[in-house]
MARBANU-312398 format. One record per residue (C-alpha): residue number from 1; x negated, y, z. Coordinates in Angstrom, 3 decimals, m for minus. Each point is the difference from the previous one (the first is absolute). Example, Ala and Ser with C-alpha at 12.3 -4.5 7.8 and 13.67 -1.06 7.14 Angstrom:
<node><nr>1</nr><east>m12.300</east><north>m4.500</north><up>7.800</up></node>
<node><nr>2</nr><east>m1.370</east><north>3.440</north><up>m0.660</up></node>
//
This chain:
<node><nr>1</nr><east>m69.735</east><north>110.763</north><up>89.998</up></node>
<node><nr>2</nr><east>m2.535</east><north>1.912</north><up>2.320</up></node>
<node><nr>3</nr><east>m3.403</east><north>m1.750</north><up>0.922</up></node>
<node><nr>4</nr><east>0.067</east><north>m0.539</north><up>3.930</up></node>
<node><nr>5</nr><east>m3.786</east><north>m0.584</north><up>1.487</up></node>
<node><nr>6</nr><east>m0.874</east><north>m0.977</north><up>3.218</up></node>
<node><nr>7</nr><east>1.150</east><north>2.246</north><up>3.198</up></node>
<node><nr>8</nr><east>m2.184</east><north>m2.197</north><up>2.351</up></node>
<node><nr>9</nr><east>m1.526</east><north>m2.576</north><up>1.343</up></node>
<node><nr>10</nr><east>0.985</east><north>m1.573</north><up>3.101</up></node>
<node><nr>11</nr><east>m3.164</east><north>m2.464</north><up>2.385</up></node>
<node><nr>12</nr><east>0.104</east><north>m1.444</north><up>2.901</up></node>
<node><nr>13</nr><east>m3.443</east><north>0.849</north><up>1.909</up></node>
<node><nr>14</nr><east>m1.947</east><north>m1.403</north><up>3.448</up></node>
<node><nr>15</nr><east>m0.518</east><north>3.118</north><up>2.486</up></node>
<node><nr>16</nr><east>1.163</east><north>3.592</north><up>m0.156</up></node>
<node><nr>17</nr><east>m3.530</east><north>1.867</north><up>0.389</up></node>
<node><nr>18</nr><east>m2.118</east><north>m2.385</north><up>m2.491</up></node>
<node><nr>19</nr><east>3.095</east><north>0.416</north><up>m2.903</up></node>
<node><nr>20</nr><east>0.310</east><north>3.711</north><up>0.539</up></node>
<node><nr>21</nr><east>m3.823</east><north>0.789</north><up>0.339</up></node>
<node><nr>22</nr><east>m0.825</east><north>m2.173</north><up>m3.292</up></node>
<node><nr>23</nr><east>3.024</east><north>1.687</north><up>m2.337</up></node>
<node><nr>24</nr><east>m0.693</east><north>3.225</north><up>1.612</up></node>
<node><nr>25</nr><east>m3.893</east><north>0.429</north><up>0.058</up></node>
<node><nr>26</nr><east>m1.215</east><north>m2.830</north><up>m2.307</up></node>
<node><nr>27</nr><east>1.936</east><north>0.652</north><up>m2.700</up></node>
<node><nr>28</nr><east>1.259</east><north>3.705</north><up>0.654</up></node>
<node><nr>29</nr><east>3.829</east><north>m0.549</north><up>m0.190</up></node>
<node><nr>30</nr><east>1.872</east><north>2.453</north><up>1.974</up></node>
<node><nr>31</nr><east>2.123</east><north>m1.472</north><up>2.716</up></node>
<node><nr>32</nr><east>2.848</east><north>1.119</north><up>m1.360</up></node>
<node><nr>33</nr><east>3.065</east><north>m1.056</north><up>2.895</up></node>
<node><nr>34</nr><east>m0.412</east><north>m1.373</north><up>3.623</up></node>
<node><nr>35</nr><east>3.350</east><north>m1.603</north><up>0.690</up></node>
<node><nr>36</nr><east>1.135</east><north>m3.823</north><up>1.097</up></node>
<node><nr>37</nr><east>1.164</east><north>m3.071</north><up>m1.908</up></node>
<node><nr>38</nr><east>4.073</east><north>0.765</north><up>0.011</up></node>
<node><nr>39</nr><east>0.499</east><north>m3.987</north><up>0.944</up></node>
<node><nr>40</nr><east>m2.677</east><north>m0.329</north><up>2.249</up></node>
<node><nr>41</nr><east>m0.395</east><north>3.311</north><up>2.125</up></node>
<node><nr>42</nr><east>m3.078</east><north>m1.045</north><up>2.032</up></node>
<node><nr>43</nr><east>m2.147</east><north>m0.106</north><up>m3.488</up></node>
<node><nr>44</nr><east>m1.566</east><north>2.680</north><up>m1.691</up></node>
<node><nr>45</nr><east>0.976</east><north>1.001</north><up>m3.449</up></node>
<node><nr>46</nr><east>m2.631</east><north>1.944</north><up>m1.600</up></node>
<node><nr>47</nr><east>m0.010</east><north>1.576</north><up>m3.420</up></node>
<node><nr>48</nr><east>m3.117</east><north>1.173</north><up>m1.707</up></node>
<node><nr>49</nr><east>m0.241</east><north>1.744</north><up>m3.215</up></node>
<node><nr>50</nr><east>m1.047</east><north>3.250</north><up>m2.036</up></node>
<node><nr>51</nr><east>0.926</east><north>3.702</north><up>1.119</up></node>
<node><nr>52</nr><east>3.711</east><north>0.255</north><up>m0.115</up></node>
<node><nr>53</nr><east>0.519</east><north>m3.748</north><up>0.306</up></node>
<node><nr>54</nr><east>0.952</east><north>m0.645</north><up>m3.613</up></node>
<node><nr>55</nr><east>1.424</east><north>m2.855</north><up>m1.274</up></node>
<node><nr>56</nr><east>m2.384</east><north>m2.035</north><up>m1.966</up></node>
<node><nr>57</nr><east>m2.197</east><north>0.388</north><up>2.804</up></node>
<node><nr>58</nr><east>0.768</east><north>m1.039</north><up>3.013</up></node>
<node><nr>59</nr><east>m0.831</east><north>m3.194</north><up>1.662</up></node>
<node><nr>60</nr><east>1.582</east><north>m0.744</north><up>3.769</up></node>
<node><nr>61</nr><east>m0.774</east><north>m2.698</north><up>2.746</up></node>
<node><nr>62</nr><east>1.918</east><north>m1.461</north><up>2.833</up></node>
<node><nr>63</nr><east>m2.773</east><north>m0.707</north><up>2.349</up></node>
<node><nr>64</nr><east>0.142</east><north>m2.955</north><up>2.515</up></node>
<node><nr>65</nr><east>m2.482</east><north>m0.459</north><up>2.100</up></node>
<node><nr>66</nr><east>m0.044</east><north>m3.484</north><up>m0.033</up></node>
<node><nr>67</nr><east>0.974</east><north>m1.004</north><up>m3.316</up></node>
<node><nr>68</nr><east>m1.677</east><north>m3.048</north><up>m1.155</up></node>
<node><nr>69</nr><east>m1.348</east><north>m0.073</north><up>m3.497</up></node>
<node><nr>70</nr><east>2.556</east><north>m0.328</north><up>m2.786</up></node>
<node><nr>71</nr><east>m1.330</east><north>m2.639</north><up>m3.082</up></node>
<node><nr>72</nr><east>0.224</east><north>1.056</north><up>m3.546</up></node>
<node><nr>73</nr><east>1.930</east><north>m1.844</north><up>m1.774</up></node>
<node><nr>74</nr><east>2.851</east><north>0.045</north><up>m3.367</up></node>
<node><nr>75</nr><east>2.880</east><north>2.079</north><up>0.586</up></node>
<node><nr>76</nr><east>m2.182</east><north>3.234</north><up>1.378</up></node>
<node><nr>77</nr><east>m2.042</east><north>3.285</north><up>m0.391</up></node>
<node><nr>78</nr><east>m3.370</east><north>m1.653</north><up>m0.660</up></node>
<node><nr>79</nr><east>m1.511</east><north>3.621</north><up>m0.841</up></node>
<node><nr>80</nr><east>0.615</east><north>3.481</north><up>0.082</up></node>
<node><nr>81</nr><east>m2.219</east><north>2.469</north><up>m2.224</up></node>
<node><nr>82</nr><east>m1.137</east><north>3.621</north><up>0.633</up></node>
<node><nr>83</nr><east>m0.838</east><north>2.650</north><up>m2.466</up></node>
<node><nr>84</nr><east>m3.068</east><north>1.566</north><up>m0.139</up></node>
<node><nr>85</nr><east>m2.262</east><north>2.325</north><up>m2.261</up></node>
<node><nr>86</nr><east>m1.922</east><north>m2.858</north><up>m1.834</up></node>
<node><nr>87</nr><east>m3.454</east><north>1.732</north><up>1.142</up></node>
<node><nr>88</nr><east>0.776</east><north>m0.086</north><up>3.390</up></node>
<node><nr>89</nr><east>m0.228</east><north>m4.074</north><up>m0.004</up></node>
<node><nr>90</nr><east>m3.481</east><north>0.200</north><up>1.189</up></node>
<node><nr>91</nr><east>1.023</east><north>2.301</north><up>2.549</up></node>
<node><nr>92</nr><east>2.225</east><north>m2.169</north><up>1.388</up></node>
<node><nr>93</nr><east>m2.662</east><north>m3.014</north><up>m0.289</up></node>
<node><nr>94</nr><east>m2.568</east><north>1.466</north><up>2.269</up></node>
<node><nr>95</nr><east>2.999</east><north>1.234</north><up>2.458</up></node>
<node><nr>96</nr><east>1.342</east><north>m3.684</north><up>0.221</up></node>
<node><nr>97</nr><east>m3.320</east><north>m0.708</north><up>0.716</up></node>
<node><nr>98</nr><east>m0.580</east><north>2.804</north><up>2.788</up></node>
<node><nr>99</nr><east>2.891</east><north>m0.854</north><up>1.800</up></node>
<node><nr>100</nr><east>0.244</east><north>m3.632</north><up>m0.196</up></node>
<node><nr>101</nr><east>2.591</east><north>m0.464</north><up>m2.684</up></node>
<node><nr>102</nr><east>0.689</east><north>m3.933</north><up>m1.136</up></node>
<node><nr>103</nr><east>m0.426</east><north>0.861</north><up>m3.729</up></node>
<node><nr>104</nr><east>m0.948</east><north>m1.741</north><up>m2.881</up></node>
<node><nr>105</nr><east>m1.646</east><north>0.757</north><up>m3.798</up></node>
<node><nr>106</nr><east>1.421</east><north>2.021</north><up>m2.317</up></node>
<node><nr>107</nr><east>1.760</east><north>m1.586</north><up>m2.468</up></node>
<node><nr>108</nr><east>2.166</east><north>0.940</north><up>m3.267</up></node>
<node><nr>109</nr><east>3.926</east><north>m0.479</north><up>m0.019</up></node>
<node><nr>110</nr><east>1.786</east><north>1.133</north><up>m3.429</up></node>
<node><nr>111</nr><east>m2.991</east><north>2.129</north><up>m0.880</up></node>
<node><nr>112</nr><east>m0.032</east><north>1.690</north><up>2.928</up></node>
<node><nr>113</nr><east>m3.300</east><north>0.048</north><up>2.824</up></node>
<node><nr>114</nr><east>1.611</east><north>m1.456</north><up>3.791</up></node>
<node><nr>115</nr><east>m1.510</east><north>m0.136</north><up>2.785</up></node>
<node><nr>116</nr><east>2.007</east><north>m2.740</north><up>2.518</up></node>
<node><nr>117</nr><east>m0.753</east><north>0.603</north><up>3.698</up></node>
<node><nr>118</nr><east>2.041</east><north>m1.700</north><up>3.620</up></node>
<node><nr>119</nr><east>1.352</east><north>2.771</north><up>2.422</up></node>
<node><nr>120</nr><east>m1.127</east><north>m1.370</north><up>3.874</up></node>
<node><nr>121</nr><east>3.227</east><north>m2.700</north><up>0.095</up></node>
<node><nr>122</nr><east>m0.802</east><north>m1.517</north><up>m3.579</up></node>
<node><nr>123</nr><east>2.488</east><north>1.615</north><up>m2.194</up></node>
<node><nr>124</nr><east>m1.151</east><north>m0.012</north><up>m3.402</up></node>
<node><nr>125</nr><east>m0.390</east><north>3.602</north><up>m1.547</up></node>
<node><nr>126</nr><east>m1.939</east><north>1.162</north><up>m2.810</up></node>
<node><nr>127</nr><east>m1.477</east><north>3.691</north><up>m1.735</up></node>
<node><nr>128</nr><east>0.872</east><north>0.158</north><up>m3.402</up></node>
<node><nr>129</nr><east>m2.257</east><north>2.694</north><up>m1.687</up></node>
<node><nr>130</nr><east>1.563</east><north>1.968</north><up>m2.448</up></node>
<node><nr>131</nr><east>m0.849</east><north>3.247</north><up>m2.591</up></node>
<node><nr>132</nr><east>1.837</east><north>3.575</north><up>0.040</up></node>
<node><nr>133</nr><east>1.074</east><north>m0.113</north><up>3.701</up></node>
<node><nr>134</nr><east>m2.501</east><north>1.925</north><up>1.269</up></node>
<node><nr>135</nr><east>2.153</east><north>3.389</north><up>m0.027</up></node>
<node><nr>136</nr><east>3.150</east><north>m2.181</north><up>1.883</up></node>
<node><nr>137</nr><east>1.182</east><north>0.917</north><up>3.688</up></node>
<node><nr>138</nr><east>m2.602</east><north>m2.008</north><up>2.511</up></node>
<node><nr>139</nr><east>0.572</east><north>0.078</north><up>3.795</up></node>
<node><nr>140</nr><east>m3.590</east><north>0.358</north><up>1.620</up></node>
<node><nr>141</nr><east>m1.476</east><north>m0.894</north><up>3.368</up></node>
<node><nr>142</nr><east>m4.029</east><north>0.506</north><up>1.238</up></node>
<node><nr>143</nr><east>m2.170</east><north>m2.293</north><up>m1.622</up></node>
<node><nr>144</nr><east>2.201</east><north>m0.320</north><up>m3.530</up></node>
<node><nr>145</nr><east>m0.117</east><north>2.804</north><up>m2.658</up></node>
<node><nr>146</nr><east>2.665</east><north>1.224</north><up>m2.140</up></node>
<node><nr>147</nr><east>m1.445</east><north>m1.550</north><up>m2.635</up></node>
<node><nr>148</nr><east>0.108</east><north>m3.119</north><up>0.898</up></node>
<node><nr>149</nr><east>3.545</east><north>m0.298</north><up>2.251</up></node>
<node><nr>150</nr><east>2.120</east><north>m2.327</north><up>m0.447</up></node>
<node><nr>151</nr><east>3.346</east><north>1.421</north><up>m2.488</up></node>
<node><nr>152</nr><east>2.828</east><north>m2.858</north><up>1.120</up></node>
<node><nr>153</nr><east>0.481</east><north>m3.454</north><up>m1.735</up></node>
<node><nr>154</nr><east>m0.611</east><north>m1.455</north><up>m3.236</up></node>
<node><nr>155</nr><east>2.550</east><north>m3.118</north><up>0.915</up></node>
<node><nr>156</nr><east>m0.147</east><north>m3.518</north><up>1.149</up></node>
<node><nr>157</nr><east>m0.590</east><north>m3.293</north><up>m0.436</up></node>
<node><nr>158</nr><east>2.364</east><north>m2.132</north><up>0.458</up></node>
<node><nr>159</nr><east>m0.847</east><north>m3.963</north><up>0.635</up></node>
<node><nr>160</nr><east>2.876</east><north>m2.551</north><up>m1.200</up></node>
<node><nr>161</nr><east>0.629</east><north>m3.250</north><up>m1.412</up></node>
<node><nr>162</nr><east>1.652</east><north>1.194</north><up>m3.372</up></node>
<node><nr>163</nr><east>0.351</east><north>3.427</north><up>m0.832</up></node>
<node><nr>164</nr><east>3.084</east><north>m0.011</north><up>m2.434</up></node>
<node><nr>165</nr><east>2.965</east><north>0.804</north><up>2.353</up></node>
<node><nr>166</nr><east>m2.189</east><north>2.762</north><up>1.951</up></node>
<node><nr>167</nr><east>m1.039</east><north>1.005</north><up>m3.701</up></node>
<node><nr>168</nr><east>3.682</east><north>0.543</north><up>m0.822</up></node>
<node><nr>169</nr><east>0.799</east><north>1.994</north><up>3.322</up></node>
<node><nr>170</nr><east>m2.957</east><north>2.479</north><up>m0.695</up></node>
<node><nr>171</nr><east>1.169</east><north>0.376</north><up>m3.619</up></node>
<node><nr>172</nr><east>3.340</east><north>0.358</north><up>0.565</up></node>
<node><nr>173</nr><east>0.739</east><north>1.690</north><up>3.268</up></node>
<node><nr>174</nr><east>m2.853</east><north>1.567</north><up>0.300</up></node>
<node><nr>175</nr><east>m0.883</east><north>1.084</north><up>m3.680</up></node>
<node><nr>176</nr><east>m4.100</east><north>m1.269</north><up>m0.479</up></node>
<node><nr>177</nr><east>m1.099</east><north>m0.908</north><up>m2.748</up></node>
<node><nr>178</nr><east>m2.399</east><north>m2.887</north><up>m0.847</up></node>
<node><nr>179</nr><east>m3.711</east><north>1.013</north><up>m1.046</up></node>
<node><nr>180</nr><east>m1.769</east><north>m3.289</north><up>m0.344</up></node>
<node><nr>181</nr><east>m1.310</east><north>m3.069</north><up>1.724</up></node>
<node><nr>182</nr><east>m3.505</east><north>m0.507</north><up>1.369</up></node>
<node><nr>183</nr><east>m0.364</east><north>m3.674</north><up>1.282</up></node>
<node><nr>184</nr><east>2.888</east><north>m0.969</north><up>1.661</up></node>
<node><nr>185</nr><east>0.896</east><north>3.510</north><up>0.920</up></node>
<node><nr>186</nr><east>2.541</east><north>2.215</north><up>m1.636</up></node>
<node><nr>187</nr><east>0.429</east><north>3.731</north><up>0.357</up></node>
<node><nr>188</nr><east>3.179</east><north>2.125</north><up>m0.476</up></node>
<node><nr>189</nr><east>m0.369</east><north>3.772</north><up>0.527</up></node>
<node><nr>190</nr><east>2.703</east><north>2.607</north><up>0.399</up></node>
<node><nr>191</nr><east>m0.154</east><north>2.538</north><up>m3.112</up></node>
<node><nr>192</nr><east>m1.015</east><north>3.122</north><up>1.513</up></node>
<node><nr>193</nr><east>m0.711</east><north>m1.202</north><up>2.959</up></node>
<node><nr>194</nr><east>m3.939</east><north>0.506</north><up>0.952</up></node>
<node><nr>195</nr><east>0.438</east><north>m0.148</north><up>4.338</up></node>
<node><nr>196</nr><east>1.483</east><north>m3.289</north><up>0.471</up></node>
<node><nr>197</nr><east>0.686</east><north>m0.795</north><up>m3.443</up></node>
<node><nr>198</nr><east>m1.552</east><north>m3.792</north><up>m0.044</up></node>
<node><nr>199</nr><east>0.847</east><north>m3.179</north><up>1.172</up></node>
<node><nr>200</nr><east>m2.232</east><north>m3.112</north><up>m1.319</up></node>
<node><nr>201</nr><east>1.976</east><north>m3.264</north><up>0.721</up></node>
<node><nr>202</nr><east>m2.680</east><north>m2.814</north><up>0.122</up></node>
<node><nr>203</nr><east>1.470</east><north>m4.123</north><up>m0.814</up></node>
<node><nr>204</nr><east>m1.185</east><north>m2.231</north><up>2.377</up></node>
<node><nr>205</nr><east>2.095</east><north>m2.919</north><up>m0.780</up></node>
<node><nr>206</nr><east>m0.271</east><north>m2.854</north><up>3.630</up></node>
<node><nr>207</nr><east>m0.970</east><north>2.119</north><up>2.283</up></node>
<node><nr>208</nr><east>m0.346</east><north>0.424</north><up>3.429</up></node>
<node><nr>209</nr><east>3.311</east><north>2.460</north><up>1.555</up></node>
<node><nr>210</nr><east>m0.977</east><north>2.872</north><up>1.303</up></node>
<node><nr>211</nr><east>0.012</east><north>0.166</north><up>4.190</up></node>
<node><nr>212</nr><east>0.994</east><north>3.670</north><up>1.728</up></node>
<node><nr>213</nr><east>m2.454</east><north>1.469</north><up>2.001</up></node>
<node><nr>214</nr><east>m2.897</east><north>2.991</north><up>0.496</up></node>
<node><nr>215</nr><east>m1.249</east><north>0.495</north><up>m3.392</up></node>
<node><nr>216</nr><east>3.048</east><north>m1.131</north><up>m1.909</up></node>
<node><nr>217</nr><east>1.861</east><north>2.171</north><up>m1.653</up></node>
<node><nr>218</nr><east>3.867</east><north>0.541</north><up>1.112</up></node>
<node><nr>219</nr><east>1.775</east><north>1.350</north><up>m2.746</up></node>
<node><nr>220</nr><east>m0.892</east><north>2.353</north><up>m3.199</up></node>
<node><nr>221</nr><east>2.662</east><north>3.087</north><up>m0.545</up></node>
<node><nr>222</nr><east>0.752</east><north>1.266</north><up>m3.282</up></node>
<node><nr>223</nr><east>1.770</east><north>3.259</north><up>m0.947</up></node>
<node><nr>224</nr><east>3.334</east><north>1.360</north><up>0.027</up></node>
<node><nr>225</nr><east>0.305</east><north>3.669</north><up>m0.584</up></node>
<node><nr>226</nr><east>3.602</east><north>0.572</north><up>2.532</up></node>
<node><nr>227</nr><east>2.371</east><north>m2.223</north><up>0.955</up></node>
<node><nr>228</nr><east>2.120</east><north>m0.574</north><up>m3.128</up></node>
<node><nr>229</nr><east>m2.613</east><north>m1.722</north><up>m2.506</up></node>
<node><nr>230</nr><east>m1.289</east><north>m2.065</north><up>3.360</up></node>
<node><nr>231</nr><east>3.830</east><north>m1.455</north><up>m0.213</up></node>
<node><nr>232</nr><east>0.034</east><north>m0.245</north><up>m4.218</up></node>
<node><nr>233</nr><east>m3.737</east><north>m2.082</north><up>0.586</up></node>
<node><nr>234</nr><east>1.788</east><north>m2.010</north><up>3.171</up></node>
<node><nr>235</nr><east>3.449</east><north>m0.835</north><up>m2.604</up></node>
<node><nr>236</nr><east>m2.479</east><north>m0.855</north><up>m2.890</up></node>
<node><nr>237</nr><east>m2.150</east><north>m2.302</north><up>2.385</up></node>
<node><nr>238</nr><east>3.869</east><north>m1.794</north><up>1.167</up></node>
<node><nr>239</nr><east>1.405</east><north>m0.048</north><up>m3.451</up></node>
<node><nr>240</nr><east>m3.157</east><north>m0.531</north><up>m2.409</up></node>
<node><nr>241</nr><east>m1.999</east><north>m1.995</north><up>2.327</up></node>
<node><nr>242</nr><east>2.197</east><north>m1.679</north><up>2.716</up></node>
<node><nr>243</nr><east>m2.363</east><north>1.695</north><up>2.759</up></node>
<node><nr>244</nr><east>1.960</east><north>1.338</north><up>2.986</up></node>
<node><nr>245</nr><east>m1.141</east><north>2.659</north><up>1.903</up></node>
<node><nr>246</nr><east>0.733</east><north>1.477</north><up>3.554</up></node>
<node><nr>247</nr><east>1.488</east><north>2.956</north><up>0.710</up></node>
<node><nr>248</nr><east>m1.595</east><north>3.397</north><up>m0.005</up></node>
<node><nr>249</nr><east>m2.086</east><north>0.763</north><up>3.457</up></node>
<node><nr>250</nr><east>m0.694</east><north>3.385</north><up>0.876</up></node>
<node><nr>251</nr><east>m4.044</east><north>0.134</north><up>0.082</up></node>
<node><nr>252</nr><east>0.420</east><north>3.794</north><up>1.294</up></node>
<node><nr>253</nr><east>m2.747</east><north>0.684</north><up>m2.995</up></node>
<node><nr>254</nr><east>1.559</east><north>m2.096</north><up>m2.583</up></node>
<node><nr>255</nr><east>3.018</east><north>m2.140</north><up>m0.281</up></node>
<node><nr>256</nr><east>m0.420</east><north>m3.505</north><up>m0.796</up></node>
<node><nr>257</nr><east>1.569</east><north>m3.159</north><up>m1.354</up></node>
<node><nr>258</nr><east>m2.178</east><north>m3.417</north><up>m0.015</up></node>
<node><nr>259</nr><east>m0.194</east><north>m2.962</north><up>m2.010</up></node>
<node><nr>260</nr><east>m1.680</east><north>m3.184</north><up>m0.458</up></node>
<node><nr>261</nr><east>m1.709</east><north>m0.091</north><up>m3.598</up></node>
<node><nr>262</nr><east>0.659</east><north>m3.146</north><up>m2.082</up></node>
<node><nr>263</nr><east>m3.695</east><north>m0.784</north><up>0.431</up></node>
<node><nr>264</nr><east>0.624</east><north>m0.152</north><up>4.273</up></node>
<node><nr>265</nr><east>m1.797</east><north>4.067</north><up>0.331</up></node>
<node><nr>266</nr><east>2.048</east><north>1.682</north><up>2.763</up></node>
<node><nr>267</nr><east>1.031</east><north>3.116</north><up>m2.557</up></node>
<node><nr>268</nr><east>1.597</east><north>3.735</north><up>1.393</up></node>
<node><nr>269</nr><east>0.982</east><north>2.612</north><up>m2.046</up></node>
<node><nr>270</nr><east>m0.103</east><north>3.230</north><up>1.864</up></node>
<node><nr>271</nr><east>1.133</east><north>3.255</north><up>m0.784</up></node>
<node><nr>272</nr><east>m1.978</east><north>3.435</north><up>m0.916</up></node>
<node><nr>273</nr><east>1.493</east><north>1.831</north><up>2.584</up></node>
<node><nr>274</nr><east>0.528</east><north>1.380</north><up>2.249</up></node>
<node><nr>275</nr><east>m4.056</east><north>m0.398</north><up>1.229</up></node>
<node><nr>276</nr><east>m2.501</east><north>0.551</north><up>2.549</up></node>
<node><nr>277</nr><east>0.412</east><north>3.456</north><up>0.949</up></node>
<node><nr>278</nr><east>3.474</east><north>m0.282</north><up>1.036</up></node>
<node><nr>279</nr><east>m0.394</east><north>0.359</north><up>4.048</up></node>
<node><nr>280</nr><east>m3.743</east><north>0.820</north><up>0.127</up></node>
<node><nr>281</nr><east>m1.537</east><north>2.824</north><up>m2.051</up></node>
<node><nr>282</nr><east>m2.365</east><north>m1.073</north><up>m3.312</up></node>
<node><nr>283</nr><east>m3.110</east><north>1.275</north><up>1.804</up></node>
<node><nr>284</nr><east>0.939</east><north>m2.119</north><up>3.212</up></node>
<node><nr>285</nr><east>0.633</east><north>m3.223</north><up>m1.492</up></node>
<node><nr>286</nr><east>m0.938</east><north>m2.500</north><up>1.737</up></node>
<node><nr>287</nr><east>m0.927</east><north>1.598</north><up>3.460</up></node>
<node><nr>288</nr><east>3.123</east><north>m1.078</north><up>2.188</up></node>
<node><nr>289</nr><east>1.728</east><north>m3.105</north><up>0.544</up></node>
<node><nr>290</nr><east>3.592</east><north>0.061</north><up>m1.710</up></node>
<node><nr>291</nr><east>2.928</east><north>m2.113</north><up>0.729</up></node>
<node><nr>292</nr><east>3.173</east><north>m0.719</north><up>m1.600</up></node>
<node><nr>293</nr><east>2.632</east><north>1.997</north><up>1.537</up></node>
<node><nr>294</nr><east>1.802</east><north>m3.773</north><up>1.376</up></node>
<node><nr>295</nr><east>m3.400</east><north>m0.454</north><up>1.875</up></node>
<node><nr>296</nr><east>m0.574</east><north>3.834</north><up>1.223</up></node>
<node><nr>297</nr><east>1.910</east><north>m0.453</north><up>3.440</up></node>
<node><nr>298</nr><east>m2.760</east><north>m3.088</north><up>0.772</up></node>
<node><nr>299</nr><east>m3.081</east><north>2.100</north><up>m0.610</up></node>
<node><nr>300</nr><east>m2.078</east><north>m0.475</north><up>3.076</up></node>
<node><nr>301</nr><east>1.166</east><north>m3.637</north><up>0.347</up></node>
<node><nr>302</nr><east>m1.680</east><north>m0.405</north><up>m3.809</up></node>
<node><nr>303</nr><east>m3.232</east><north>2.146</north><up>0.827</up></node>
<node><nr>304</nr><east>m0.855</east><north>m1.907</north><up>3.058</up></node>
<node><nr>305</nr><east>0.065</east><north>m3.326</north><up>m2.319</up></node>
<node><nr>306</nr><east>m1.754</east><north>1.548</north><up>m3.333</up></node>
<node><nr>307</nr><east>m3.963</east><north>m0.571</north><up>0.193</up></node>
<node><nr>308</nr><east>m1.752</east><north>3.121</north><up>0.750</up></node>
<node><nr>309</nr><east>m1.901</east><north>1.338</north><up>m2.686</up></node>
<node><nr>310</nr><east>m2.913</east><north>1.666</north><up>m0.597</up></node>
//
């Protein structure tokens, strides 16, 4: 069985501008695709990540305006981590600080130096710093060096009440492996797997549910490499598991089936292909709007809705 890490991560944010200038310029991700929420037209749905978009590293937002606060609670994202060159922690310290950045100490996690930090709606995120990734593939804006980019995800966190079903799913479907416990949180990394290889379920036992809303997180994607072992995960999730799944929608950049993890996470698993450069050139990403061919003929109806941005 192959080891499948995380595609993406899907948020809901508060306004266009702030969520694009804060992934864009704050933390130097490039915005990656400009297109709309396929259910909900009149929203955004923005995709930020490294160079060519890679999977791993590429975290996407449907912006509402308006969205009230969501409340973290057990059967959700509470976290999602960021690799970094571990000497460019301090770096990012007096950058936080510079630019206004809810952050907090650093603190050690599995041996490993984090530094946790809010984007502007609340969303948990943290910097994990890490040794030998200096040399990786690192998008760069003004203000933040090569050196100390950001090179995709190290995982999640995921917050539940008991973390032996979800456990099972990541195991099984998936194919992570347990590493060890730390507190009441568990990690399982895919073997091979260093860009979204780790997800850290935490046991919270009675706990508040979790409440939708800007700074939750929607859903976390996982990896299918084409369609056919995205359909022997979905029959292994039906027949091993008793999970259903819907049927595949057409993402334009990947192809996607959801689920709802034993644990109450909103789960995807999303195809490799067929990408982000497939109707916009790799040096243009992100510079046009792009709509699924269904909502093409309603174009200027969409663009007069869609919040101008900056």
């Amino acid at each position: 069985m192959m080891a499948n890490g995380i595609h993406h991560v899907t948020a809901i944010a508060g306004p266009a501008n702030r969520n694009l200038d804060f992934y864009t310029r704050v933390l130097g991700q490039r915005f990656v695709k400009k297109t709309v929420n396929f259910d909900d037209p009149g929203t955004y749905h923005f995709y930020f990540g490294d160079a060519a978009g890679r999977p791993g590293t590429i975290m996407t937002f449907f912006p509402w305006e308006q969205a009230a606060p969501g409340r973290l609670g057990v059967g959700e994202t509470q976290e999602t981590v960021y690799r970094v060159p571990k000497a460019s922690l301090g770096f990012w310290m007096h950058r936080f600080v510079e630019q206004g950045v809810e952050h907090e100490d650093l603190e050690q996690r599995f041996g490993e130096t984090v530094l946790p930090f809010r984007d502007p709606d609340g969303m948990r995120l943290s910097l994990v710093g890490l040794e030998g990734i200096e040399q990786e593939e690192a998008w760069t804006v003004d203000g933040i060096p090569a050196e100390h980019a950001l090179r995709g995800f190290q995982g999640v966190t995921l917050l539940l009440e008991r973390i032996d079903a979800t456990a099972a799913v990541l195991t099984n479907v998936f194919g992570f492996e347990k590493l060890g416990t730390q507190g009441t949180v568990t990690r399982y990394k895919a073997p091979g797997i260093d860009i979204g290889g780790i997800v850290d379920l935490r046991e919270a036992g009675q706990f508040l549910p979790a409440r939708p809303g800007a700074g939750s997180v929607h859903h976390v994607a996982f990896r299918a490499a084409n369609d056919a072992e995205q359909a022997a995960m979905a029959e292994k999730l039906r027949k091993e598991h008793g999970l259903p799944s819907t049927e595949q929608k057409d993402r334009d950049y990947f192809r996607s089936v959801y689920f709802r993890s034993p644990g109450g996470v909103l789960f995807e698993i999303a195809t490799d292909e067929p990408g982000f450069a497939v109707d916009e050139p790799a040096d243009q990403l992100g510079t046009a709007l792009k709509l699924p061919k269904g909502l093409e003929p309603y174009r200027a109806r969409i663009e007069q809705v869609l919040p101008e941005l900056a």
